[in-house]
TORRO-891640 format. One line per 5 residues: number of its first residue (from 1); their letters; for each residue x negated, y negated, z negated of C-alpha. Coordinates in Angstrom, 3 decimals, always signed. Each point is the difference from the previous one (the first is absolute). Layout:
N
NUM = a = X Y Z | ...
END
This chain:
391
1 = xxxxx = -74.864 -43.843 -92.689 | -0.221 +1.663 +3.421 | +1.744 +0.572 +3.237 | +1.729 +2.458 +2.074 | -0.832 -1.418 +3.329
6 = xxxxx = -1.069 +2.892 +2.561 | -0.229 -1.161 +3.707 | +3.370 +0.991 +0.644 | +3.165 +1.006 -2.233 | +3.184 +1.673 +1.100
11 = xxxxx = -0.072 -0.403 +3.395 | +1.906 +3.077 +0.726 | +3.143 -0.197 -2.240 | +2.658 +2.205 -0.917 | +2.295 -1.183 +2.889
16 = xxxxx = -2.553 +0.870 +2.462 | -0.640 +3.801 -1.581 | +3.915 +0.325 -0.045 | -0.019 -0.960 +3.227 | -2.161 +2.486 +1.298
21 = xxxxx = +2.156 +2.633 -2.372 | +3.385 -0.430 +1.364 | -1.601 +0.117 +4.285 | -1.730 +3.269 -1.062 | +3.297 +1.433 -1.361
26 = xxxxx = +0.962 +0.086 +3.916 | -0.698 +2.117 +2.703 | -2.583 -3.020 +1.358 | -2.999 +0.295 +2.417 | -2.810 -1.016 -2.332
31 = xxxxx = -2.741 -0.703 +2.752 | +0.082 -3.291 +2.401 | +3.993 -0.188 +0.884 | +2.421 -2.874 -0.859 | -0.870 -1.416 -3.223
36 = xxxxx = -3.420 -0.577 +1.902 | +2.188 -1.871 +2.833 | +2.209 -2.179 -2.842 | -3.106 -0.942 -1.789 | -1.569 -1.082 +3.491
41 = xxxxx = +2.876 -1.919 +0.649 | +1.051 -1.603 -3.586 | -4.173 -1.070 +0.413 | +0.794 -1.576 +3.092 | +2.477 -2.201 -0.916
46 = xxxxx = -1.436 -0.992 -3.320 | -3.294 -0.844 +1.500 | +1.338 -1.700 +3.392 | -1.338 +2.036 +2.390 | +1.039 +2.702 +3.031
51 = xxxxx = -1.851 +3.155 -0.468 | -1.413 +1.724 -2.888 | -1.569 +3.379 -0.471 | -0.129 +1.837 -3.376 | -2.954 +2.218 -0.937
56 = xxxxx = -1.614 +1.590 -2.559 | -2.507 -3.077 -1.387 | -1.223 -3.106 +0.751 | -3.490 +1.301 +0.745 | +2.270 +1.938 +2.925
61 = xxxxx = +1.290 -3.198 +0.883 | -3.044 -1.710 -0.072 | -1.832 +3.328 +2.292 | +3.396 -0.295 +2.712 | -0.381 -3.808 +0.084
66 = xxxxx = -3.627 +0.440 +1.418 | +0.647 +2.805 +2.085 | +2.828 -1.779 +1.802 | -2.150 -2.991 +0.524 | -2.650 +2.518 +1.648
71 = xxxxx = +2.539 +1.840 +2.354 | +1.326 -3.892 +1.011 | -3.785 -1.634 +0.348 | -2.720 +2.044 -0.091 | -2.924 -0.025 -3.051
76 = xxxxx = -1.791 -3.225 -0.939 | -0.615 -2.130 -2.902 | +2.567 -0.594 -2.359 | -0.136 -2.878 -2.975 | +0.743 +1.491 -3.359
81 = xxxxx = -0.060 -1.365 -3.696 | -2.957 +0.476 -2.496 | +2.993 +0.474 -2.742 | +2.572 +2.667 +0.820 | +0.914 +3.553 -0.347
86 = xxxxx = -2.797 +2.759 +1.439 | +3.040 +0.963 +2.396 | -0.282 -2.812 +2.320 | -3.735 -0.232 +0.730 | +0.020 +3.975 -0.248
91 = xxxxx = +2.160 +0.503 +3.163 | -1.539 -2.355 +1.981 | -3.756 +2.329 -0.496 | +2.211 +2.986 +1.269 | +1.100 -1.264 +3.105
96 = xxxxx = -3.302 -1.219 +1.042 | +0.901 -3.811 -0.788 | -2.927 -2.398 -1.353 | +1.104 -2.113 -2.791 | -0.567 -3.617 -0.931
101 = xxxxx = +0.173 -1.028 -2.859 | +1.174 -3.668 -1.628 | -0.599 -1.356 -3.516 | +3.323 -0.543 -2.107 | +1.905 -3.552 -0.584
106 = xxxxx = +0.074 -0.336 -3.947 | +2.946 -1.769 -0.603 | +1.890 +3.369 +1.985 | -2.260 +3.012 +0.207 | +0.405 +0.368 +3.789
111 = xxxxx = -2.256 -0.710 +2.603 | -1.484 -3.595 +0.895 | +1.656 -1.554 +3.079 | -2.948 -1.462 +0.693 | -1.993 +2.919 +0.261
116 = xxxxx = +2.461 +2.067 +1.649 | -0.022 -2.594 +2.930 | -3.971 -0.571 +0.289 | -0.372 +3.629 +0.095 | +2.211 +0.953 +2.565
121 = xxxxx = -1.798 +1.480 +3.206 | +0.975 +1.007 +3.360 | -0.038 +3.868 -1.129 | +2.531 -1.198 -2.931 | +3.379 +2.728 +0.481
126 = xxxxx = +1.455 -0.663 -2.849 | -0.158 -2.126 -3.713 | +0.881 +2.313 -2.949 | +1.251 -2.675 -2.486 | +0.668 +1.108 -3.830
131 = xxxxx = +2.507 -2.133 -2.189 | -1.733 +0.770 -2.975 | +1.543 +1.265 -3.295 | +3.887 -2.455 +0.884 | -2.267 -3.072 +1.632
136 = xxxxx = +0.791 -1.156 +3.510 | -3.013 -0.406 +2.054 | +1.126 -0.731 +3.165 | +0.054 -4.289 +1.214 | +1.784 -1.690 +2.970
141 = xxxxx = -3.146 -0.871 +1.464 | -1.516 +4.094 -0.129 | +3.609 +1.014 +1.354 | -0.065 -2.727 +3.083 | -3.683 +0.666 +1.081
146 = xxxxx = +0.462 +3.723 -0.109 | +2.893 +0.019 +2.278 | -1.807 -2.888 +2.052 | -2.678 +2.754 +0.362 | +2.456 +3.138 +0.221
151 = xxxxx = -1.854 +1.669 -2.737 | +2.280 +2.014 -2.040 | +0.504 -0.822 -3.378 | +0.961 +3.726 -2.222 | +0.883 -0.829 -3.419
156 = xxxxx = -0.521 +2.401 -2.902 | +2.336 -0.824 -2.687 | -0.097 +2.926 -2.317 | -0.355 -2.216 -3.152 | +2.371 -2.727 +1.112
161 = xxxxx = +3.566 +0.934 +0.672 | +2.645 -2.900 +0.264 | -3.345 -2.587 +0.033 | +0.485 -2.508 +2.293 | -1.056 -3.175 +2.668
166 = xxxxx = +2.303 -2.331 +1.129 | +2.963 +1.016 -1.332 | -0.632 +3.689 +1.934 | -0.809 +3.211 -1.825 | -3.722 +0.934 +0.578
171 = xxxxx = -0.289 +2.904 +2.453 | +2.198 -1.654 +2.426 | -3.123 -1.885 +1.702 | -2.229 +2.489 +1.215 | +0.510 +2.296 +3.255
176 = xxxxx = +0.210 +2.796 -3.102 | -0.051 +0.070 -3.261 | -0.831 +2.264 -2.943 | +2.079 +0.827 -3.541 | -0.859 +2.618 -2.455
181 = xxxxx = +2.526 +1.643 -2.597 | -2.812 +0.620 -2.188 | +1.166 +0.848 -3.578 | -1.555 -3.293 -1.500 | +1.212 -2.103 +2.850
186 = xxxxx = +2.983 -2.456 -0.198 | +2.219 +3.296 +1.098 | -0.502 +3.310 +0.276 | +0.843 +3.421 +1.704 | -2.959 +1.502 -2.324
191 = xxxxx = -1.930 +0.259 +3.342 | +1.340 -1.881 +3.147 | -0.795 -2.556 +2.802 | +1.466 -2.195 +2.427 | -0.970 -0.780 +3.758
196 = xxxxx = +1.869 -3.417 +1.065 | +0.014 -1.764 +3.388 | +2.484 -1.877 +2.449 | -1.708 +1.570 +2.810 | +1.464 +2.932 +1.743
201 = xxxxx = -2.614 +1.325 +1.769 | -2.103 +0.393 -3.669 | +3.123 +1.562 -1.321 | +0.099 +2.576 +2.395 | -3.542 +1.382 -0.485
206 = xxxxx = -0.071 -0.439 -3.737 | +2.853 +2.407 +0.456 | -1.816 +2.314 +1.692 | -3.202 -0.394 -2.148 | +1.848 +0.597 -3.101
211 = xxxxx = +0.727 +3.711 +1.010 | -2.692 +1.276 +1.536 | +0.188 -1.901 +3.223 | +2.860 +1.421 +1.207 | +2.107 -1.534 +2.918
216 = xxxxx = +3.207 +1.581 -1.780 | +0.262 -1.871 -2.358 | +0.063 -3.321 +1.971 | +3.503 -1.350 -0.272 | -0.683 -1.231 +3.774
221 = xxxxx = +1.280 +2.680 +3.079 | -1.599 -2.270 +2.542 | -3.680 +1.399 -1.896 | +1.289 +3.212 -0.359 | +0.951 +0.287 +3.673
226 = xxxxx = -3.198 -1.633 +1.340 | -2.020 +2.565 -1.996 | +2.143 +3.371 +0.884 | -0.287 -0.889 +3.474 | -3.467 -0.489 -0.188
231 = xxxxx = -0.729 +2.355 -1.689 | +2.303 +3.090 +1.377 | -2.182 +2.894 -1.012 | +0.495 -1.007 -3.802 | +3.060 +0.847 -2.382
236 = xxxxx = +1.942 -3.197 -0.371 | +0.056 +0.797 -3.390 | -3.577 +0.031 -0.620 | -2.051 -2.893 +2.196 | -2.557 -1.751 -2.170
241 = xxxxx = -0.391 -3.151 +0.970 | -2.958 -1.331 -2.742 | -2.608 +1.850 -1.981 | +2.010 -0.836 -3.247 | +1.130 +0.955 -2.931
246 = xxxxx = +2.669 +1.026 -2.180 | +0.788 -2.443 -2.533 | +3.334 +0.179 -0.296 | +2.051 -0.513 -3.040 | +2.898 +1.287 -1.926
251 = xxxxx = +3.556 -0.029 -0.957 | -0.551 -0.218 -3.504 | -2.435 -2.938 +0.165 | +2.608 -1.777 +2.311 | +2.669 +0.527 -2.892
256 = xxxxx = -1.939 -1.383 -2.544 | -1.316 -2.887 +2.274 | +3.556 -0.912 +1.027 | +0.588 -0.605 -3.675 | -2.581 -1.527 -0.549
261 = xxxxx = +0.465 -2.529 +2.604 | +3.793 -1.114 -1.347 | -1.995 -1.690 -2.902 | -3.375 -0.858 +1.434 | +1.482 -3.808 +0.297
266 = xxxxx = +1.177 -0.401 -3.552 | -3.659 +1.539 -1.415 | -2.177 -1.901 +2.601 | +1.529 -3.037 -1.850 | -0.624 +0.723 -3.446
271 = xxxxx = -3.474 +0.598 +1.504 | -0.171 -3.527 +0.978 | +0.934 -1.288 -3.082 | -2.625 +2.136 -1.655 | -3.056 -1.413 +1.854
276 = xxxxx = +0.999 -3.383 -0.220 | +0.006 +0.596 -4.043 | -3.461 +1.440 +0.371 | -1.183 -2.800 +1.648 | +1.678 -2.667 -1.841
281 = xxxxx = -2.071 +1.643 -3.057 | -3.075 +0.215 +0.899 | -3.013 -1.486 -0.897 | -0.751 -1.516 +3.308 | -3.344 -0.739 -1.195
286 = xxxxx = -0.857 +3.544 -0.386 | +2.175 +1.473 +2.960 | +1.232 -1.012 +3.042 | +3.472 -0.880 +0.245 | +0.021 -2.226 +2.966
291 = xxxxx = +0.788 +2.875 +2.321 | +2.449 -0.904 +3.216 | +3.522 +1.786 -1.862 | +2.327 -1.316 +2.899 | +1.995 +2.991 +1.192
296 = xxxxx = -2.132 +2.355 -1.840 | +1.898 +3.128 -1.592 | -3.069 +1.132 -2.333 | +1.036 +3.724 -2.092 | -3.667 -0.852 -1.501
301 = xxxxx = -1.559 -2.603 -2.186 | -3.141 -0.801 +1.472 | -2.953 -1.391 -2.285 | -3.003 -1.392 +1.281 | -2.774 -1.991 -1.778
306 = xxxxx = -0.261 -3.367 +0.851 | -3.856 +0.178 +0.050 | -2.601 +3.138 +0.114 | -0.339 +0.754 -4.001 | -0.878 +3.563 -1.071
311 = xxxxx = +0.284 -0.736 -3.193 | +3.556 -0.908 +0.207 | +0.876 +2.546 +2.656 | -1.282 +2.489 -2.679 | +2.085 -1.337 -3.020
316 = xxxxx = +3.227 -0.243 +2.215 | -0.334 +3.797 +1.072 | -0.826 +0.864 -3.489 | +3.133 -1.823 -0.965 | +2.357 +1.070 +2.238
321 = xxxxx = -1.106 +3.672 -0.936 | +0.431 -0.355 -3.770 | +3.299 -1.807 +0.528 | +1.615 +2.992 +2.133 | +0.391 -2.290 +3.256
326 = xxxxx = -1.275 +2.554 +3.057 | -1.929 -1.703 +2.919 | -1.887 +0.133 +3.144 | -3.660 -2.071 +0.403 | -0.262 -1.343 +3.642
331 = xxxxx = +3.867 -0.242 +0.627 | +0.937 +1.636 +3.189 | -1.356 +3.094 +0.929 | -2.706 -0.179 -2.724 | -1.698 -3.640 +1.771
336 = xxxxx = -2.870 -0.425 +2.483 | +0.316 +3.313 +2.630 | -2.993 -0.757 +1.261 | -1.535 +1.168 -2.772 | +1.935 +3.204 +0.175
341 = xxxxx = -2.190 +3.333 +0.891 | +2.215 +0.617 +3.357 | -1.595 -2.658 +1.664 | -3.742 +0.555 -0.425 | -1.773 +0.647 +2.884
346 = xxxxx = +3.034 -2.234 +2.082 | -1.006 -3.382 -1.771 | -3.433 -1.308 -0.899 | -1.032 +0.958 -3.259 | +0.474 -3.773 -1.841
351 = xxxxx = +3.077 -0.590 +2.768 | +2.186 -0.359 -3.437 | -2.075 -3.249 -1.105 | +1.125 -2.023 +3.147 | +3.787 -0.142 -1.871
356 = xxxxx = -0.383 -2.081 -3.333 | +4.124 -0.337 -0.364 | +0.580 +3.608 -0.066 | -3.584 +0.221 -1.869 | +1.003 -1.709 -2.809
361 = xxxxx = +3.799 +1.637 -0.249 | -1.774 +3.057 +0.197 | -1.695 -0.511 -3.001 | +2.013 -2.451 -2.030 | +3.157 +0.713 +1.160
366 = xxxxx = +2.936 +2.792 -1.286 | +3.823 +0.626 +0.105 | +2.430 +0.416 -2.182 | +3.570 +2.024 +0.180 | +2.970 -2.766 +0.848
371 = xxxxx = +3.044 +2.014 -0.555 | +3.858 -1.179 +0.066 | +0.257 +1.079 -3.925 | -2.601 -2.831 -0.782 | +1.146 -1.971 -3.317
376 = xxxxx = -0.942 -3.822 +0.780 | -1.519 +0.471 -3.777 | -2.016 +2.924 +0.708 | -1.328 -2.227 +3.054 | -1.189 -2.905 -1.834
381 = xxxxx = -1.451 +2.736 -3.170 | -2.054 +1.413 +2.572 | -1.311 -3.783 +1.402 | -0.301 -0.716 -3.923 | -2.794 +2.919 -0.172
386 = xxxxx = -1.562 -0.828 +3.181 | -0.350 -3.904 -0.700 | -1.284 +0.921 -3.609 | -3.266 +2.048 +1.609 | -3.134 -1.672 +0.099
391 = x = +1.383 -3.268 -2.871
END
């Protein structure tokens, strides 16, 4: 018998479509307007930070992180993961940034301390850290020798809302950090992303960044005035601070977002509970299961061989196929991105075969939906069928 296990199921209920119903009955403003503000605000308290900006994706988010780090400290090298999303390392290449990679740490998907620190250089601006797929990848000892050095640490944490590192949320760490409302993702607003950050200076130009790099729509009068009196042969109303972009979002993805939010706690949970099912039954001599699960928040079940076998790589897609159960080879943004077309001609040609970690999740690695509406049963069918491959 089979399953019905897509990658993600109902994560935009009823509630959230009546929602969106009974604010379009009103007379509303249905571009950027207060929802947008609420939602920026509910964020900030539930993540623990001071500022956050709402726009229209995480790859946005990702694209104003690295622009603000440009405006505040020039171009340079910045240390990225092999295993992420095509977002991060993509908006590094388009404002002129050179990126380093690291190999991953296999017990969390996320970059290697160790190699983050040795490869850290004197033209280093910035370190672009991914929490990988609900891991937490940062360590005291990364966090106290980058603010010995005054390198600043962004996080992107698309994948790992409510996640955390001793006993705070990730995203709190870094001098920004990242969260997309992707439909799959632990929450949604269909499309949607976060900008967070304690510092006020950041907030400001991510304001301005978001909308076209306008100084109106700073919230501070003290940058308003310094630029209209510079600036006296310019409408007030139209002084562009930044080449940038308009990547706004909307009302109606605030409404749904804010909905979403109210039960984010309650589902991130059942998530837990999930993954620690998976793991519990699992053949761990077949997969890994000894991954690093404090303070992860995972809304996918990640499967990786615990050895390079094609064979059984082979029979595990085939089963998972004829069972129903939808998944992803290479986990996070499809595995090793060095192997990825948009970076020949930037890397050396066999670059990808200095990174055996990501190498081998690349290949023998895959994800699997983790969804609040998980039966424990269903959980430990599904580790039945995988442990039964290969006997």
């Amino acid at each position: 018998m089979g399953f019905n296990w897509p990658l993600m199921n109902n994560n935009i209920t009823v509630e959230d479509k009546n929602s969106l119903i009974e604010f379009l009955k009103e007379d509303n403003i249905l571009t950027q307007s207060k929802n947008v503000k609420e939602f920026e605000k509910e964020w900030s308290e539930w993540l623990g930070v001071k500022y956050c900006v709402f726009v229209n994706s995480g790859a946005s988010a990702n694209l104003l992180s690295i622009a603000t780090i440009k405006h505040l400290f020039g171009t340079g090298e910045i240390i990225v993961p092999t295993l992420t999303w095509v977002s991060d390392i993509a908006s590094l290449l388009h404002y002129g940034f050179k990126p380093v990679f690291v190999d991953i740490n296999p017990k969390t998907l996320g970059m290697d301390d160790s190699q983050i620190l040795q490869k850290i250089s004197k033209d280093t601006k910035a370190v672009f850290l991914t929490h990988v797929l609900g891991f937490n990848a940062l360590s005291k000892e990364l966090l106290d020798e980058l603010r010995e050095r005054n390198i600043p640490l962004i996080e992107d944490v698309c994948e790992s809302h409510g996640a955390s590192f001793m006993d705070k949320k990730l995203g709190t760490y870094g001098l920004m950090s990242n969260f997309s409302f992707y439909y799959a993702h632990h929450m949604t607003s269909i499309e949607g992303g976060m900008i967070c950050t304690n510092d006020e200076k950041v907030y400001r130009i991510l304001r301005m960044l978001r909308s076209h790099g306008l100084v109106r729509e700073s919230d501070s009068e003290l940058i308003k005035d310094f630029y209209q009196e510079s600036y006296p042969d310019l409408n007030p109303e139209f002084i562009f601070a930044y080449p940038a972009y308009n990547v706004r979002s909307t009302e109606l993805n605030a409404v749904i977002a804010r909905n979403q939010l109210k039960r984010l706690d309650d589902n991130n949970a059942k998530r837990v509970r999930n993954f620690q099912c998976l793991l519990n039954n699992l053949d761990s001599s077949k997969y890994r299961t000894d991954f690093a699960t404090d303070g992860s928040v995972n809304y996918a079940f990640v499967l990786i061989l615990r050895n390079p076998d094609d064979k059984l790589c082979n029979s595990v897609m085939e089963a998972l196929r004829n069972a129903g159960v939808e998944f992803r080879r290479g986990t996070a943004g499809g595995g090793n991105q060095l192997r990825q077309p948009y970076l020949r001609g930037i890397l050396p040609t066999e670059e990808h075969k200095n990174y055996p970690e990501v190498e081998h999740v690349h290949f023998y690695g895959f994800y699997i939906g983790n969804y609040p509406e998980l039966e424990e049963r269903e959980i430990i069918r599904l580790c039945d069928l995988l442990n039964k491959i290969g006997n």
